[in-house]
N, C-alpha and C positions, 0 to 999 in steps of 0.2 A: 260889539254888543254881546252880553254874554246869553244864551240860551236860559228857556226856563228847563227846569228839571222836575219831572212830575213822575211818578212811579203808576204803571197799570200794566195788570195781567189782563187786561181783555183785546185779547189776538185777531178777534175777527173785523177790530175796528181798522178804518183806512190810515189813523193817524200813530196804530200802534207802531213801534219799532224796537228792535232786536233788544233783550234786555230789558226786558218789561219797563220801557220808555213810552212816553207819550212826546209824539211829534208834532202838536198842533201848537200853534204857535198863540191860539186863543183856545182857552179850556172854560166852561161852563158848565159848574157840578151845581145840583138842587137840592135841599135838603130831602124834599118827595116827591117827588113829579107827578107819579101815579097820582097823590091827591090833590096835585094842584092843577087839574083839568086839560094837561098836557098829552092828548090821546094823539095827536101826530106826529109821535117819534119815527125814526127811521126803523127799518126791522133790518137785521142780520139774519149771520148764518145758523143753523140749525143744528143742534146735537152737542151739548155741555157750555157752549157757548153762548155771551148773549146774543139775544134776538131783537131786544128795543131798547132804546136811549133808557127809557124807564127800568130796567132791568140791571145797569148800571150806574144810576143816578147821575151821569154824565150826559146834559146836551150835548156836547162836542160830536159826542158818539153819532160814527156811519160805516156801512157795511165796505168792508174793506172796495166791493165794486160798484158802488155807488160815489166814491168821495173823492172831491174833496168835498166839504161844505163851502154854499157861496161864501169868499169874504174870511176864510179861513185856510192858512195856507200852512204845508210842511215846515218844519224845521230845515232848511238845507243842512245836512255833514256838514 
């Protein structure tokens, strides 16, 4: 089966991987979260990076030490 391939520079996610890959094997982008009443995103890390799902329009998004998400697993290599 072949992998998906998704391209993301946000490093502080758990499903980020080397080469601005995304390694979740389910990804769920929103067109605006912010105004679609979605105020419990996860929060990340601090300092140029995001800090909430909403900050990168991607559900998937979890701070690299909080993840995985239930129900959503890595990519193995």
């Amino acid at each position: 089966m072949a992998s998906q391939q998704v391209r993301c520079t946000v490093s502080s996610c758990y499903y980020y991987a080397p080469g601005n890959n995304c390694a979740a094997e389910t990804i769920m982008v929103r067109a605006n979260p912010a105004t679609m009443g979605h105020t419990d995103f996860e929060t990340g890390e601090m300092g140029g990076q995001a800090r909430q799902s909403n900050q990168t329009l991607c559900e998937t998004f979890i701070p690299q030490e909080k993840g995985p998400k239930p129900g959503i697993n890595r990519i193995k290599d």
